[in-house]
C-alpha positions as CSV (number, residue, x, y, z in Angstrom):
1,X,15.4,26.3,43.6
2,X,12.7,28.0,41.6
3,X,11.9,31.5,41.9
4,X,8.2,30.9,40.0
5,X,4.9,28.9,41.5
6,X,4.2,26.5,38.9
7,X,1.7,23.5,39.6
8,X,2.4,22.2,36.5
9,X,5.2,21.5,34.5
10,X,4.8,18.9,31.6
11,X,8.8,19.1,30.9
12,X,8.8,16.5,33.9
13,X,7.9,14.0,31.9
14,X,10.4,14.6,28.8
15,X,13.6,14.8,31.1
16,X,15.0,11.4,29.9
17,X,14.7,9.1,27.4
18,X,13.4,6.9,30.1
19,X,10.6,9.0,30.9
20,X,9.4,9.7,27.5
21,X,9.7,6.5,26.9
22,X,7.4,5.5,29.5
23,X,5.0,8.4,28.6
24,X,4.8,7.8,24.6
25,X,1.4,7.2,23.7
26,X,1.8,6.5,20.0
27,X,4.7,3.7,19.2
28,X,5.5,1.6,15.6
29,X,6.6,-1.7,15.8
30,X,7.4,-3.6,12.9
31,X,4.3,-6.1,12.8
32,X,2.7,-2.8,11.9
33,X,4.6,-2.2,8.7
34,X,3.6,-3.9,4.9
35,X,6.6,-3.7,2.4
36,X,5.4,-3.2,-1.4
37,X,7.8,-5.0,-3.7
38,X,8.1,-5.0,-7.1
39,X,9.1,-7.8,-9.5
40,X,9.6,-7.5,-13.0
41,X,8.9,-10.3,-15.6
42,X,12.2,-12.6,-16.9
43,X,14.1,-10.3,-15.0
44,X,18.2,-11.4,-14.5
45,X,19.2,-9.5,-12.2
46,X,17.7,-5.9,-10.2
47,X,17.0,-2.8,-11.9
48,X,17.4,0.6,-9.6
49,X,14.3,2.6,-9.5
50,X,16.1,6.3,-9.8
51,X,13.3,8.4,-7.9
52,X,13.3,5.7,-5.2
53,X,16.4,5.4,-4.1
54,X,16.9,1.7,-2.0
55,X,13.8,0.6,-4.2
56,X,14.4,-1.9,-6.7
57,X,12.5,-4.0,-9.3
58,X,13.1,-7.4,-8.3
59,X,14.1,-10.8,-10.1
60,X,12.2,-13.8,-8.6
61,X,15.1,-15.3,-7.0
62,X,15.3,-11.9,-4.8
63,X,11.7,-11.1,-4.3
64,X,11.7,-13.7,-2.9
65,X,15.2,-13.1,-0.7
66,X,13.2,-9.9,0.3
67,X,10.0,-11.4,1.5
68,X,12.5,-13.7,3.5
69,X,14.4,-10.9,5.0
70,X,10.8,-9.1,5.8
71,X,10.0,-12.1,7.6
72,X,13.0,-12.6,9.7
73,X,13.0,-8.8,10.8
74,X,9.4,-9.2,12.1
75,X,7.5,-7.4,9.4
76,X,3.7,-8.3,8.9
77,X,3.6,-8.4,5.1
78,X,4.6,-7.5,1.6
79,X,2.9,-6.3,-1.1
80,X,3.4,-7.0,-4.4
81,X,3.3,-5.3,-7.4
82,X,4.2,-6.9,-11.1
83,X,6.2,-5.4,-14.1
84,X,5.3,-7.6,-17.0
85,X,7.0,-7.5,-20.6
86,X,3.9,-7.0,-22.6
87,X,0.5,-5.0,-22.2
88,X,-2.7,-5.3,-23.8
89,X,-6.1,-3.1,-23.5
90,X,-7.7,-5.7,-21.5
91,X,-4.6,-5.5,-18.8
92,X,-4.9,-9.7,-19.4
93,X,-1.7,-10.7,-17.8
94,X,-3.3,-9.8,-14.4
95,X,-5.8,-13.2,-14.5
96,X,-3.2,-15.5,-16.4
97,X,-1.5,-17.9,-13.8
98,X,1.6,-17.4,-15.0
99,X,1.6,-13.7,-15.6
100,X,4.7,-12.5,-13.5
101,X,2.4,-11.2,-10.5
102,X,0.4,-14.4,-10.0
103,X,4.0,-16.6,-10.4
104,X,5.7,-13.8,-8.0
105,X,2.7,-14.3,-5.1
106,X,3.2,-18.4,-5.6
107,X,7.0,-18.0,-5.7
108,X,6.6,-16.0,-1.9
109,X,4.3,-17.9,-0.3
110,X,5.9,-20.8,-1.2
111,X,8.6,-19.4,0.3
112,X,7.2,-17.9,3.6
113,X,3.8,-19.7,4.3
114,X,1.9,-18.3,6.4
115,X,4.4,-16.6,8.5
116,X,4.5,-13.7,6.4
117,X,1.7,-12.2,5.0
118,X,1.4,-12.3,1.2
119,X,-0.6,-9.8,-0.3
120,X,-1.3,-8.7,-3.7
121,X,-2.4,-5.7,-5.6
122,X,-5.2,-6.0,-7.6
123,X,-5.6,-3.4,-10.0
124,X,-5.1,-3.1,-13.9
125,X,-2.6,-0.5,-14.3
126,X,0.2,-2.4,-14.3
127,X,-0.8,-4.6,-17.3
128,X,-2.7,-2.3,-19.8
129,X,-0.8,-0.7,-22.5
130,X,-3.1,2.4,-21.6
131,X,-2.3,2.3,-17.9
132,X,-5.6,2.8,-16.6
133,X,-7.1,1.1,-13.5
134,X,-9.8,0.0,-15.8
135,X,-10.6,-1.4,-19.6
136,X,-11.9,1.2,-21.4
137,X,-15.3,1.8,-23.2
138,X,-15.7,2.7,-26.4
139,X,-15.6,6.4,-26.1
140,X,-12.1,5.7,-23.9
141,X,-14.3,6.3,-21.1
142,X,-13.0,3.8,-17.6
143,X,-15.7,1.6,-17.9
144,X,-16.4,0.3,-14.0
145,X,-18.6,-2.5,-14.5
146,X,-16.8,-4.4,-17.3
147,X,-13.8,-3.6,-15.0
148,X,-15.5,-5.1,-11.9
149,X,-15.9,-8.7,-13.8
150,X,-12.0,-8.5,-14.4
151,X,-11.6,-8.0,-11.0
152,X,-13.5,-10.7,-10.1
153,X,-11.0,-13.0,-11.8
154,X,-8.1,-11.2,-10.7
155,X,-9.5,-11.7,-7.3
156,X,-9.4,-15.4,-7.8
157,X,-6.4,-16.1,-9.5
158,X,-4.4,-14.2,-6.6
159,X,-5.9,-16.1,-4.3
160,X,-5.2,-19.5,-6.2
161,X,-1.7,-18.4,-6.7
162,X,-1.5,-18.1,-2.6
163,X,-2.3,-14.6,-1.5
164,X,-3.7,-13.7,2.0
165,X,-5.0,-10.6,1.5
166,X,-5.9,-8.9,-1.8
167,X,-5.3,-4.9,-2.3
168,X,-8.1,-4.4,-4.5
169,X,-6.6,-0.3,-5.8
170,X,-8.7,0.5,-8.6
171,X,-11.4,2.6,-7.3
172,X,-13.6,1.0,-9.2
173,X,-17.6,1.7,-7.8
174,X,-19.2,-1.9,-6.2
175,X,-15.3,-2.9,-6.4
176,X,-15.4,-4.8,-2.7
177,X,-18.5,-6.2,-2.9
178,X,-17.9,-8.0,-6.3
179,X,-14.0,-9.4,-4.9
180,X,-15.8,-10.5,-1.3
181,X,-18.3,-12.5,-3.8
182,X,-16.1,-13.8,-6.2
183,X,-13.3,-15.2,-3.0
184,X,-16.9,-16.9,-1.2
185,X,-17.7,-18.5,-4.4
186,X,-14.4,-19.9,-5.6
187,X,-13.8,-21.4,-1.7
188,X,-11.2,-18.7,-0.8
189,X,-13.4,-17.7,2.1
190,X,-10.2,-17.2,3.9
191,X,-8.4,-14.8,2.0
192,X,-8.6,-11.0,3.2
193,X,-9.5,-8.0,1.5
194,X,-7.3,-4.8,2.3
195,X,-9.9,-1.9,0.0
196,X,-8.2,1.1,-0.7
197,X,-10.7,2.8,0.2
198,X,-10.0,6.7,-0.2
199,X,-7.1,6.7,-2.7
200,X,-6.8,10.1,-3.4
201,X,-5.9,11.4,-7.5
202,X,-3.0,13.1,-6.0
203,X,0.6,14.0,-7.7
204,X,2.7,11.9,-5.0
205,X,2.5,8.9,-7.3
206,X,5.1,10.1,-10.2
207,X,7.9,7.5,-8.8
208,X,5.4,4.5,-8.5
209,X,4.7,4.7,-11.8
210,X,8.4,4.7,-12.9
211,X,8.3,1.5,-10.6
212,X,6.0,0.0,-12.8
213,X,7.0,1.9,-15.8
214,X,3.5,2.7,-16.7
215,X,2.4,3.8,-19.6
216,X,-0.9,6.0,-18.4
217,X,-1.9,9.3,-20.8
218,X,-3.8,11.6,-18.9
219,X,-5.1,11.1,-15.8
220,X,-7.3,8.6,-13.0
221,X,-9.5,11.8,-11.8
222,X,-12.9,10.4,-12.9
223,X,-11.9,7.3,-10.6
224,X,-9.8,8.5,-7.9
225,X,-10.8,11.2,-5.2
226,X,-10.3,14.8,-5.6
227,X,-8.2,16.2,-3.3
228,X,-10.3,19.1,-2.1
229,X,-13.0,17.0,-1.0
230,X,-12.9,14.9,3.3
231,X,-16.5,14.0,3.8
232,X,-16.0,12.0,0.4
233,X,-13.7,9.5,2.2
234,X,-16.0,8.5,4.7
235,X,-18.9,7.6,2.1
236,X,-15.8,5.5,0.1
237,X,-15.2,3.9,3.6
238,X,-18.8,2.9,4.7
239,X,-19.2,1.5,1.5
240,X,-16.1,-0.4,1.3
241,X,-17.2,-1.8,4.9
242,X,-20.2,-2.8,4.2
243,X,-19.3,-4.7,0.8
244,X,-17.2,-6.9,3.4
245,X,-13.9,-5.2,3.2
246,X,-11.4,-6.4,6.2
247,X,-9.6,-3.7,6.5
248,X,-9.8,-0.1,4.9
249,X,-6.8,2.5,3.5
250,X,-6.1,5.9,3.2
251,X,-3.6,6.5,0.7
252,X,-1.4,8.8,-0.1
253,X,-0.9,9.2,4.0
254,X,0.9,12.1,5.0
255,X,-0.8,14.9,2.8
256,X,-4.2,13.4,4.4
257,X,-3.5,12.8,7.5
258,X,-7.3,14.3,8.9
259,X,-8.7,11.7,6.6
260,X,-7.0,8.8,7.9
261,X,-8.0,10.2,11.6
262,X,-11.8,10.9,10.1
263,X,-11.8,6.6,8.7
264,X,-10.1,5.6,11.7
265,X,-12.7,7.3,14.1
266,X,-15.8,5.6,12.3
267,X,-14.6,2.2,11.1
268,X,-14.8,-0.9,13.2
269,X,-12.5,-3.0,11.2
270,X,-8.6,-1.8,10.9
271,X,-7.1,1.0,8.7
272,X,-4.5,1.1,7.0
273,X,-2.2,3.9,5.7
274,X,0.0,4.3,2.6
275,X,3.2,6.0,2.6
276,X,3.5,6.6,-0.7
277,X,6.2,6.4,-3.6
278,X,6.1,10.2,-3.6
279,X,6.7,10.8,0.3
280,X,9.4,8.7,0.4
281,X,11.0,10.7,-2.4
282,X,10.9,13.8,-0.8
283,X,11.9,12.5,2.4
284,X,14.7,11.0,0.4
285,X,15.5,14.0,-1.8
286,X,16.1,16.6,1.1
287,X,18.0,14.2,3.1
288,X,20.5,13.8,0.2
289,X,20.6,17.8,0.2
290,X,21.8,17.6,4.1
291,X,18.2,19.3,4.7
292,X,17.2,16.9,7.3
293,X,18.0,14.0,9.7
294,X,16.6,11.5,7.4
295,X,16.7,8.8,10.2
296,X,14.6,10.9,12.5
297,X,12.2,11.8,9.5
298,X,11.5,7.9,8.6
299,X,10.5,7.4,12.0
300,X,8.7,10.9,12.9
301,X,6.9,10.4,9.5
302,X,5.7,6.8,10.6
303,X,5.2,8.1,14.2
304,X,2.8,10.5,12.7
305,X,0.6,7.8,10.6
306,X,0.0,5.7,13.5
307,X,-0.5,9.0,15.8
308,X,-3.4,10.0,13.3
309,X,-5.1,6.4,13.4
310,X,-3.5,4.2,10.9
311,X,-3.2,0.4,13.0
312,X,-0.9,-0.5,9.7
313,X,1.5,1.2,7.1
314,X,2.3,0.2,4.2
315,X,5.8,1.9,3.6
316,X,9.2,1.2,1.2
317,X,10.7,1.8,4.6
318,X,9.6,-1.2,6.4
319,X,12.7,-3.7,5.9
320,X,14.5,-0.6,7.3
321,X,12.8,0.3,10.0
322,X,12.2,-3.2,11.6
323,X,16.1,-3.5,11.7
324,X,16.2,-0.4,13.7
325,X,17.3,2.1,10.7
């Protein structure tokens, strides 16, 4: 019997897994989670990506196993991302229908139809010998606009080759607007735009780009948000919205987890979330040290970017997570 009067005591509602089960208000379910994949050109067999560990670059055959497996396990999505043998300044293996991305998103769908969605990112890094997001001008400068009409074809040739929704990355200005035009005009009306909307220039991208194996000198900060700045995102957001964007992302996720709260709050379409290449890492990293419960991390860190807004994730752990870890 207590010896205290007190009215209230919340621990009634955590005294069983029952109970707090009943009580949750934030829950992820695995038609909430994206996969990215990565498949690398005339690849034989899977390459290890060392600062992701579980994360390979994939033939075709087992991108395609993947996308499969996602599918079966009740995942929404994957995301691809190509590794091609050769660059050039004008990043011209992303238009060419058989540049490895465009054959990887035919080879998936193919494979999956439409009960998996197939999505695909559209961005230049991966196929300039520069590694920028964007060709470059003539002082080295990005230059946006010549990038936005390289977009435009990107935009189409992923949808040709069978994509659902396109990942436009670049953080290019007028980006979304240009992609919505150039889908409507080729008769891909259908096909989804997922803008990465505030993609901030942050330092929890070093594995990605082993992933890809870029080759970037210097860095994206005259394209991709400074850190310091919140209100920024919003104006990204709104603009992305209104150029006819589906959905909208915050990425990386957990570092900005007030500015995924701040889109979700004044959006009316759905936001997305990234957990980055870098997050995984270090989730990764400290549970190999026997510094944490990395189970309980994947899902606390997932619980915490659908607590802060984010309606989907896009996270390595997805395949993982949907068979219950």
């Amino acid at each position: 019997m207590s010896t205290h009067d007190l009215p209230h005591r919340p621990r009634r509602l955590r005294t069983s897994p029952v109970m707090r089960n009943m009580v949750a208000e934030t829950s992820v379910a695995p038609s909430d989670l994206i996969l990215p994949v990565f498949v690398r050109e005339n690849a034989t067999e899977n390459t290890p990506i060392s600062s992701m560990p579980g994360v390979v670059q994939h033939t075709l055959d087992s991108l395609v196993d993947v996308s499969k497996q996602a599918r079966d396990a009740g995942v929404a999505g994957v995301m691809l991302f190509g590794v091609p043998e050769t660059r050039d300044a004008q990043g011209s293996g992303s238009i060419d229908p058989d540049g490895i991305l465009n054959v990887g998103l035919r080879a998936v769908r193919d494979a999956v139809g439409d009960d998996l969605l197939v999505m695909g990112d559209l961005c230049l890094d991966e196929f300039t010998d520069h590694g920028h997001c964007g060709v470059l001008d003539a002082q080295g400068r990005v230059d946006n606009d010549a990038t936005l009409d390289i977009y435009a074809q990107m935009a189409v040739a992923q949808a040709q080759a069978g994509a659902h929704v396109l990942g436009p990355s670049g953080m290019m200005d007028g980006q979304i607007g240009v992609i919505r035009a150039a889908l409507d005009l080729s008769g891909h009306d259908d096909v989804a735009v997922m803008a990465y909307s505030a993609k901030y220039a942050s330092a929890a991208y070093g594995p990605f780009r082993e992933a890809v194996q870029s080759s970037l000198q210097g860095d994206r900060a005259t394209y991709q948000q400074d850190p310091r700045n919140r209100t920024e995102s919003l104006r990204e957001a709104m603009l992305d919205e209104e150029q006819g964007a589906d959905m909208l992302m915050v990425k990386p996720a957990l570092p900005y987890l007030d500015v995924l709260s701040d889109v979700a709050q004044a959006a009316t379409v759905p936001v997305a979330a990234y957990q980055v290449s870098g997050e995984m890492a270090m989730i990764e990293a400290a549970a190999a040290n026997g510094w944490i419960d990395r189970e309980r991390m994947i899902r606390e860190t997932l619980t915490s970017i659908k607590r802060a807004g984010a309606s989907i994730v896009l996270t390595y752990y997805a395949l993982e997570f949907a068979r219950g870890l």
